[in-house]
C-alpha positions in Angstrom: 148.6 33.8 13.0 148.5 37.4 11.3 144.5 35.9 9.7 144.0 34.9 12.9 144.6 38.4 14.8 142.9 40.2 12.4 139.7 38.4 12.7 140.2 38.6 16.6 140.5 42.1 16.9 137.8 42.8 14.4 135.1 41.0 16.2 136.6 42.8 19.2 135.3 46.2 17.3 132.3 44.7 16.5 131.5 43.8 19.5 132.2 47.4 21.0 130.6 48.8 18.7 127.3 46.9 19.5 128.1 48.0 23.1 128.0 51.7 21.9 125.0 51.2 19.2 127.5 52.5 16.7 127.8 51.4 13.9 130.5 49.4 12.5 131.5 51.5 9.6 132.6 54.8 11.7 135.2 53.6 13.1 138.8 52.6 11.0 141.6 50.5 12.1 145.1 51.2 11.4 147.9 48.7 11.6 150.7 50.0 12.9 153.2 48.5 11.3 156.2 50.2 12.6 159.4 48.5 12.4 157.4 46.0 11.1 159.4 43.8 8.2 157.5 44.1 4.6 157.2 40.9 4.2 154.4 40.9 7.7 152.4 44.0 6.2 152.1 41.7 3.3 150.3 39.0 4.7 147.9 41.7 6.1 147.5 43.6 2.9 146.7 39.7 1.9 143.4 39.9 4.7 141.9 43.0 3.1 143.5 45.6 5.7 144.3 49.1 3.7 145.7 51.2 6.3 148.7 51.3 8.0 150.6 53.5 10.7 154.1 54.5 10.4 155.9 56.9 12.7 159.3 57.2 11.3 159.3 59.1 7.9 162.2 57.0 6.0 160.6 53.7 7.1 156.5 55.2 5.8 158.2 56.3 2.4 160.3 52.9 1.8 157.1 51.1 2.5 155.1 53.4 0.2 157.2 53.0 -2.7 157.6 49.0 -2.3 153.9 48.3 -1.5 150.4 48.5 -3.8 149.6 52.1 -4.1 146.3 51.1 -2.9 147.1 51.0 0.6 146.5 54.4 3.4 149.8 55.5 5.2 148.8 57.4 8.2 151.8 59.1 10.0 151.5 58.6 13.8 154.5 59.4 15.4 156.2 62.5 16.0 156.6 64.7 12.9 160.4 66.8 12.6 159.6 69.7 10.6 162.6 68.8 8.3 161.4 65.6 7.4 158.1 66.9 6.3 158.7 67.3 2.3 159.8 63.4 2.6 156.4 62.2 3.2 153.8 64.8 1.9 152.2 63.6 -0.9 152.7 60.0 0.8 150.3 60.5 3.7 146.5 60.1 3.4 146.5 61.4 7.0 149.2 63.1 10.1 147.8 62.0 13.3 150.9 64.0 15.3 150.5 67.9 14.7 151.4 69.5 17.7 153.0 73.1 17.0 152.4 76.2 14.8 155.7 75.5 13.4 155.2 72.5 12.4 152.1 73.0 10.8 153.2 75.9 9.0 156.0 73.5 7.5 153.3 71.4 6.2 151.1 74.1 4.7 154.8 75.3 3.1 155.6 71.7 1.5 151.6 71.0 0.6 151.6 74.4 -1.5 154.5 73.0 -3.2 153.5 69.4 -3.8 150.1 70.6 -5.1 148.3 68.9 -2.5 146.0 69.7 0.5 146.7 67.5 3.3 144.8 66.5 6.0 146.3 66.7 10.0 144.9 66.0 13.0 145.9 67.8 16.4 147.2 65.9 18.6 146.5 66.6 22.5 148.1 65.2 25.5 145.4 64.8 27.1 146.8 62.6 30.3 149.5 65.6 30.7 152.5 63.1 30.7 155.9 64.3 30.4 157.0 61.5 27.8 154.1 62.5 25.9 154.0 64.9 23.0 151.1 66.9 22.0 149.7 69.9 23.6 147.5 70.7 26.5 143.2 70.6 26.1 143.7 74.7 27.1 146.2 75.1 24.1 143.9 73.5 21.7 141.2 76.5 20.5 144.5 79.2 19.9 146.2 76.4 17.6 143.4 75.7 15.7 142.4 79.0 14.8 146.0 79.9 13.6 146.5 76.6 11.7 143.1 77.2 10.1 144.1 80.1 8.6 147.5 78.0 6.4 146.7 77.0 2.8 146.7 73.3 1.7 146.6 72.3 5.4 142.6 70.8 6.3 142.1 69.9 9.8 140.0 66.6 10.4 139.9 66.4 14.1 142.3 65.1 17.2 144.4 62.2 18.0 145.8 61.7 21.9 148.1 58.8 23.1 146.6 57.8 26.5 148.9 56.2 29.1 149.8 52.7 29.5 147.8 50.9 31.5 146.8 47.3 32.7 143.2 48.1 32.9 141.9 49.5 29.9 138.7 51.5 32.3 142.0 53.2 33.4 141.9 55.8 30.3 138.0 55.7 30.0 138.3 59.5 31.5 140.7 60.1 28.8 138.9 59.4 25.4 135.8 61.0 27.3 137.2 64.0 27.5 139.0 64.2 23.9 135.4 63.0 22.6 133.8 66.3 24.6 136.9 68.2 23.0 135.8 67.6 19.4 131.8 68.3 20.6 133.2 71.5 21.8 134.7 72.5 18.9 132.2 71.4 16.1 129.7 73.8 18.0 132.1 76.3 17.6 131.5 76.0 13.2 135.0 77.1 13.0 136.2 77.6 9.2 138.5 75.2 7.8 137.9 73.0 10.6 136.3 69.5 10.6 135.9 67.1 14.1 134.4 63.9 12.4 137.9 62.1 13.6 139.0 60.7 16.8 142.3 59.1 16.6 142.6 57.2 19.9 142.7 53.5 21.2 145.5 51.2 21.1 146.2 47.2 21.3 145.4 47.6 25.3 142.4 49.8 25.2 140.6 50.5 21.8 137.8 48.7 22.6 136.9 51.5 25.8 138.2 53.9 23.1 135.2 53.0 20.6 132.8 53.2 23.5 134.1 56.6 23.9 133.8 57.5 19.9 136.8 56.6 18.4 136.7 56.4 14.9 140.1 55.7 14.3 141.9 53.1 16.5 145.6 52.0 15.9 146.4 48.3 16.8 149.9 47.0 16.4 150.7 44.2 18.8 147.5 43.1 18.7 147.8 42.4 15.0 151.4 41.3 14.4 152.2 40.0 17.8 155.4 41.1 19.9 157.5 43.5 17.8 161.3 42.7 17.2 162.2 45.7 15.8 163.1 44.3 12.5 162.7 46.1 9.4 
């Protein structure tokens, strides 16, 4: 079942990548194996797959230590600041930076741990409520400041786009976090790279491609209905 998903949802990306004449190497997919049980993240370590989303630190760093050291954790859930020392030298990627403070934490714990770790901003693009992130307006002043932190290296922007039955729904939405990023890289702000756009899910990473994803995080679509076993 897990073989058969996989090869579903990659032919899916292939195919919107053709759609985009992109090619098929820009864009990464993570399995978002959240509350998924070990034994399932083995069975798609088993296809080839090499990265995986978490969004509860505990759960990422059990799974880090248990699984081949091989494998790319990416942090995609919101981040509490006192959680951060947990996880940073664990993470080949935070998708969920969304404050000064929190940013400032991780700069703090990377100059301990030796390490420079890689974030990307995340933006609420839609505006929801539920949502974290910050607004499109908010996003220049927060760079800028979290530029300026050592051992902190941004890569570009993740948003969560709303749920939706119709995937054209959120088209709007990766449009304008694509057009975000352009924005910026014209800018040639220091310490600042754009080349990732975290955005897509199981419902709509296929319009998300088409819009320049190159990071698209698929859990149900790969696993099947979660349980929320560990």
């Amino acid at each position: 079942m897990i073989r058969e998903n996989l090869e579903q949802v990659e032919k899916k990306i292939q195919a919107a990548c053709r759609r985009a004449g992109r090619n098929r190497n820009e864009v990464t997919l993570i399995a978002v194996s959240k509350t998924r049980p070990i034994a399932l993240l083995q069975e798609v370590i088993a296809c080839g797959q090499v990265d995986f989303g978490e969004n509860k630190v505990q759960e990422l760093s059990r799974k880090y230590e248990e699984l081949p050291k091989h494998l790319r954790f990416h942090m995609i859930g919101h981040l509490q600041r006192n959680k951060v020392k947990y996880l940073i030298d664990k993470v080949c990627l935070i998708h969920s930076v969304d404050s000064l403070k929190l940013a400032e934490t991780i700069s703090k714990e990377a100059v301990k741990a030796r390490v420079t770790v890689p974030v990307l901003i995340e933006i609420n693009v839609a505006g929801e409520e539920s949502k974290f992130g910050i607004t499109c307006e908010e996003t220049y002043a927060l760079l800028e400041a979290v530029a300026k932190l050592p051992c902190i290296f941004i890569r570009g922007l993740m948003t969560i786009a709303p749920f939706v039955s119709n995937p054209e729904e959120n088209r709007m939405i990766f449009r304008e976090l694509k057009q975000l990023s352009v924005d910026i890289r014209e800018k040639n702000m220091n310490n600042i790279s754009v080349d990732i756009l975290s955005m897509g899910m199981t419902g709509d990473y296929e319009v998300a491609i088409e819009e320049g994803a190159t990071m698209v995080r698929v859990g149900t679509g790969i696993f099947g209905e979660r349980h929320y076993q560990v």
